[in-house]
N, C-alpha and C positions, 0 to 999 in steps of 0.2 A: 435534514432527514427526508428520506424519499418519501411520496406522499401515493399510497393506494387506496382502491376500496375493492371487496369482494366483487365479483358476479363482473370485474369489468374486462371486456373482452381482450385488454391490451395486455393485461398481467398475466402471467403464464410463472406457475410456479415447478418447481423442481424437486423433485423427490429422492433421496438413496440413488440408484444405479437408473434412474428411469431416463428416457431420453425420449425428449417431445422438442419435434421440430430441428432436430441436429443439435438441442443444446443441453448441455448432462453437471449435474452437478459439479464433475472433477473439472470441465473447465472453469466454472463458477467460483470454483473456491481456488483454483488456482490463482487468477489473477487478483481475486481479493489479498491471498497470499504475497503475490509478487506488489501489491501496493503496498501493504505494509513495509515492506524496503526501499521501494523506490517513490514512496509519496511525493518527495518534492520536484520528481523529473515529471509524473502525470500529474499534477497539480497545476506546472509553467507551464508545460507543453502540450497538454492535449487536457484539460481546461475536465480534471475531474477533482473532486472531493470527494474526502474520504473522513467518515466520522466512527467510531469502534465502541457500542453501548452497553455495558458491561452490566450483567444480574449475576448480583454474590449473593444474595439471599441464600439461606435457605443449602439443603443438602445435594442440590442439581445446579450448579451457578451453570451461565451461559452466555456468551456472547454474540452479539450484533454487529456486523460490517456492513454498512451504510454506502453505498458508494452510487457519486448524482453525477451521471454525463454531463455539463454544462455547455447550454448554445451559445456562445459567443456573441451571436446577435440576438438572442432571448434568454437574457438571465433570470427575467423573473420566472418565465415558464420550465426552468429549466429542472426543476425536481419533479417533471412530467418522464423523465428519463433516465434510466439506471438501475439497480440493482442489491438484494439484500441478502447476502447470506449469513446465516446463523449456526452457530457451533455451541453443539453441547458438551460437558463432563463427562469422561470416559474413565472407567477405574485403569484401563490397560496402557501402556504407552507403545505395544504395538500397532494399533489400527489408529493415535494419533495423529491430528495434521498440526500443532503446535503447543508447545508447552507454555508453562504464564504463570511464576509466582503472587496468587492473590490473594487480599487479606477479606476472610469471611464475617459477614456480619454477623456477631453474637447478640444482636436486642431482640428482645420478645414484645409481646400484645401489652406490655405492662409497664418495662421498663427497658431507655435507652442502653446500648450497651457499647461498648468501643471494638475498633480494630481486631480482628485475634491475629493470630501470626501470621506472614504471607505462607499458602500451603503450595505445593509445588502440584499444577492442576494441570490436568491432560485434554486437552480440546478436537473436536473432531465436527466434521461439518455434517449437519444432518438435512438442512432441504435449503434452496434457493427461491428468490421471490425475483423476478425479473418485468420492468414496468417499460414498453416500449414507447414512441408516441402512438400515437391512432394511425390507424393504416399502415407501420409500420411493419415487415416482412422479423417473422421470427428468424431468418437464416440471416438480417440484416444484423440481427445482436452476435449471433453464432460468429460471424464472418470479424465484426467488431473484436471481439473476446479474444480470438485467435489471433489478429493482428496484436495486440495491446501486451496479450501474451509472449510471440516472440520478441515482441521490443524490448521487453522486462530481461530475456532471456539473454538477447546482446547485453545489455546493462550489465549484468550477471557479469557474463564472459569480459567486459572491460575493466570492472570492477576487480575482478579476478587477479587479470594481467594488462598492467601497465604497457607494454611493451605493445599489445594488442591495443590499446586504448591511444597509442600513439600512432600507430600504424594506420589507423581508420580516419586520422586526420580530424576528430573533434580534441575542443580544448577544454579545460574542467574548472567549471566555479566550485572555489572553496566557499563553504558556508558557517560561520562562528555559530557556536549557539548560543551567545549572550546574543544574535540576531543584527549586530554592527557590517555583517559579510565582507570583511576587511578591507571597509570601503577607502578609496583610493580617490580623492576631489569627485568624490559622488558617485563613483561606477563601483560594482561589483568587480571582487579580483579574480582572474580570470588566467591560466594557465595556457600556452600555445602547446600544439602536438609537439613540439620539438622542446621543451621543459619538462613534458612528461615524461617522454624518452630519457633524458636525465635523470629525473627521477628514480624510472625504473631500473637502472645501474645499480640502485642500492635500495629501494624496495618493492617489490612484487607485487604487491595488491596495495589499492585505493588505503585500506585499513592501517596495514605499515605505514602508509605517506600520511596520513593524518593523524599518527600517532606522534609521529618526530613534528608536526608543526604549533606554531602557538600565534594565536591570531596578536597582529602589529600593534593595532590600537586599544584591547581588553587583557589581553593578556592568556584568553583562554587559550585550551587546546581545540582545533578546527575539528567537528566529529563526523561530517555529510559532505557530501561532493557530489556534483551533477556534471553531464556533458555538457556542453555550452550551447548546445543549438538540440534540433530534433533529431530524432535514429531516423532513416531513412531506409528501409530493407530492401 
C-alpha cells in the first residue's frame, strides 16, 4: 500500500478534469486501467505493483488502485513512490470507466449478515493521489505515465494480432494458472516469433491461442501471456 501523509510537499493529488503540473486525472486512471490487463508484464518488467481495495459497504461501494513504482536497488523505500487512484459508484453506465459484479455487504451495527447477490456496479474514477520521491519534478511522473501508457498500448495491439506480435520479433511466455508456467527442466515455456506466426494461421488474438491450449504438466487451460523481454518504443 502506498504510504502518504497530508501537508507533504511531494503528494500532489488530482482532482475531476484539474490539471496541476501536466498531470490530469484521465492519464491517472488510464494507466491504472491498462494495469489491471497487463499486471504481469509491469510487474516483471518495470518492477510495479498493483494492489485493488475494494469498499462494498454500504449504498456508495468504491474502489482503490494502489499502484507502488518499486526501486530495484531500494525496495524497502520503495512505497515512497507511486500512485492511488479511486473509483466510485455511478448509477449511469455512460460516464463509466469499468464495470465489476460485486457482492454487497448486508450486516448491520447488530448483526453479522452474508454475501447478497453479485450487483452489476458501474465505476468511475473521481480523484488521483500521486506520491513522488522528494525533489522529484511533477513532469518526471507526467513523462513516467505516458511512457508506461504507450507500452500498455503496444501490448494491446500485439495482443490483438498475432501476426503483429510476430513481426515485432518478441517471443511470448505462456503462463498456467495453477502457477507450474509449463515449466520445462526449470525454465518458463516460451514461444519464438516464428511459432507465433504459426499460430496466428489459425488464431488472431493472444485470447483465441489460449483458449485451444492446455498447460502439459496440470492439465489446465493457459489464461495470461506476456512478451518475453521489455517493449522498447
Amino acid at each position: 500500500m502506498l504510504k502518504y501523509q497530508h501537508g507533504d510537499p511531494s503528494v500532489r493529488f488530482v482532482h475531476g478534469n484539474s490539471k496541476r503540473g501536466s498531470l490530469t486525472l484521465d492519464l491517472c486512471k488510464t494507466f491504472a486501467l491498462k494495469y489491471r490487463t497487463h499486471s504481469e508484464y509491469f510487474t516483471r518488467y518495470e518492477n510495479i505493483r498493483g494492489s485493488i481495495i475494494r469498499f462494498h459497504e454500504g449504498n456508495l461501494p468504491s474502489q482503490s488502485h494502489h499502484l507502488i513504482f518499486q526501486d530495484s536497488e531500494n525496495i524497502e523505500n520503495s512505497s515512497d513512490l507511486g500512485m492511488i487512484v479511486n473509483f466510485e459508484s455511478t448509477p449511469n453506465d455512460s460516464d463509466c470507466d469499468y464495470q465489476e459484479f460485486i457482492h454487497r455487504d448486508i450486516s448491520t451495527a447488530n448483526k453479522w449478515g452474508r454475501n447478497g447477490t453479485p450487483i452489476s456496479t458501474f465505476f468511475s474514477a473521481n480523484f488521483a493521489i500521486v506520491k513522488r520521491k522528494q525533489g522529484q519534478p511533477v513532469r518526471w511522473f507526467h513523462s513516467e505515465l505516458n511512457r508506461l501508457v504507450s507500452v500498455a498500448s503496444a501490448l494491446d495491439r500485439f495482443h490483438e494480432n498475432l501476426s503483429l506480435w510476430s513481426e515485432q520479433k518478441y517471443g511470448m511466455i505462456v503462463i498456467c494458472p495453477t502457477g507450474c508456467h509449463w515449466q520445462k527442466k526449470g525454465k518458463e515455456r516460451v514461444f519464438s516469433p516464428t511459432e507465433i506466426g504459426v499460430f496466428a494461421m489459425r488464431s488472431k488474438t493472444s485470447k483465441d491461442l489460449l483458449a485451444k491450449m492446455k498447460c502439459s504438466r496440470c492439465g489446465k487451460n493457459a489464461i495470461r501471456s506476456i512478451v518475453e523481454k521489455p517493449i522498447r518504443l
